[in-house]
C-alpha positions as CSV (number, residue, x, y, z in Angstrom):
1,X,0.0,0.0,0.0
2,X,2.9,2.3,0.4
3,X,2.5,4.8,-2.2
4,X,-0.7,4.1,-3.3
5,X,-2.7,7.5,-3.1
6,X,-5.7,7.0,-0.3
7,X,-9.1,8.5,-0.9
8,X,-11.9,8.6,0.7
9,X,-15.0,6.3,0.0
10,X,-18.0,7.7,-1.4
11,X,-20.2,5.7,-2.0
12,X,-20.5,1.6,-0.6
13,X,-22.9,-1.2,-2.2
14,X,-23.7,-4.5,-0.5
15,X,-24.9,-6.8,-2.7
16,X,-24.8,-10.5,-3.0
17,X,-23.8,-13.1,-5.9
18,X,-22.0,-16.4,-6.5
19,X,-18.6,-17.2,-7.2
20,X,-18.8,-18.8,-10.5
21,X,-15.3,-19.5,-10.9
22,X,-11.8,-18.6,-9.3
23,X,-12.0,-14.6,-10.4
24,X,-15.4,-14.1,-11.2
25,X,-18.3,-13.0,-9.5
26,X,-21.7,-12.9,-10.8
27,X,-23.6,-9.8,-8.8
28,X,-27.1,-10.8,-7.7
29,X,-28.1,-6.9,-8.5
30,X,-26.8,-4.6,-10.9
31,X,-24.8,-1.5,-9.6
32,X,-25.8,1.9,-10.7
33,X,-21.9,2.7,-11.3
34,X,-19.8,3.6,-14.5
35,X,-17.7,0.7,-15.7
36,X,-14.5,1.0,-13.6
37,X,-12.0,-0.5,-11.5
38,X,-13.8,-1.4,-8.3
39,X,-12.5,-2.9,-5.1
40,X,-14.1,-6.0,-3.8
41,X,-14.5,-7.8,-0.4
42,X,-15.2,-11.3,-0.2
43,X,-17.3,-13.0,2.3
44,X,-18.4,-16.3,1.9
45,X,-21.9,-16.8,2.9
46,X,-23.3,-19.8,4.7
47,X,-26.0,-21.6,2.5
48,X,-29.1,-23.2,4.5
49,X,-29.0,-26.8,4.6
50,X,-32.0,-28.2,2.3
51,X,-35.0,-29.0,4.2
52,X,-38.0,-31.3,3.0
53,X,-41.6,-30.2,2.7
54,X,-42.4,-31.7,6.0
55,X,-39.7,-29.9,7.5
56,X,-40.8,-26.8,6.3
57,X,-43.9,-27.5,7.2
58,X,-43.2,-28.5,10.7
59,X,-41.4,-25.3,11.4
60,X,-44.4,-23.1,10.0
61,X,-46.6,-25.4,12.4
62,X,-44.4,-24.2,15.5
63,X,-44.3,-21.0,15.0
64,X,-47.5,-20.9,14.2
65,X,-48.7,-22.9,17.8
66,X,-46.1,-20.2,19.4
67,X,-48.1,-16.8,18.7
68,X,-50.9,-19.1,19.7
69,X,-52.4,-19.4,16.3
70,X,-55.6,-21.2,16.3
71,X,-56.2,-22.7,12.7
72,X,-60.5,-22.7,11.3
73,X,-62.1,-26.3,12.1
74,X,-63.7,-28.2,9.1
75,X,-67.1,-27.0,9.6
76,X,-66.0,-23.3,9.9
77,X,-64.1,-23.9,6.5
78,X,-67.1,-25.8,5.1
79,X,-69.2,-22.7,6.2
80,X,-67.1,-20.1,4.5
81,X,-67.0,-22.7,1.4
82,X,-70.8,-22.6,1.8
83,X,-71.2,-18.9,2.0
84,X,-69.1,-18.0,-0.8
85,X,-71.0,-20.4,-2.9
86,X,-74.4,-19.1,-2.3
87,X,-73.3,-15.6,-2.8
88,X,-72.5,-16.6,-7.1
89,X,-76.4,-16.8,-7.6
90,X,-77.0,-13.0,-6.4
């Protein structure tokens, strides 16, 4: 770095993208800059572990029970079915 003139940053973007190969990296967004030399700061990112349906489901099933959500029975589903359906004739 010795004798490299220092100047101050303007402007900073975070963005995302993907190493697609030892030297390039595909941005996730474009950057509202002019085509210039830029420098860049890498940071791997962790990527979730795959999770089934079920899990998924699961976990919206928790969270759900942990707000204390309390999901329709059938016959107040089959009501609103109901209703809906009688109001096409008006």
């Amino acid at each position: 770095m010795l004798g490299e003139e220092v100047t101050v940053m303007q402007n900073a973007y975070i963005v995302t993208g993907t190493l697609t190969d030892e030297r390039t990296v595909t941005l996730d967004e474009a950057l509202s800059l002019p085509l210039t030399k830029v420098r860049l700061i890498v940071e791997p990112i962790a990527t979730p572990a795959h999770r089934s349906h079920m899990e998924v489901m699961e976990e919206i099933r928790k969270r759900q029970r942990a707000r204390g959500h309390k999901p329709r029975t059938r016959e107040e589903v089959d009501a609103s079915l109901q209703e809906e359906r009688d109001s096409w004739d008006e």
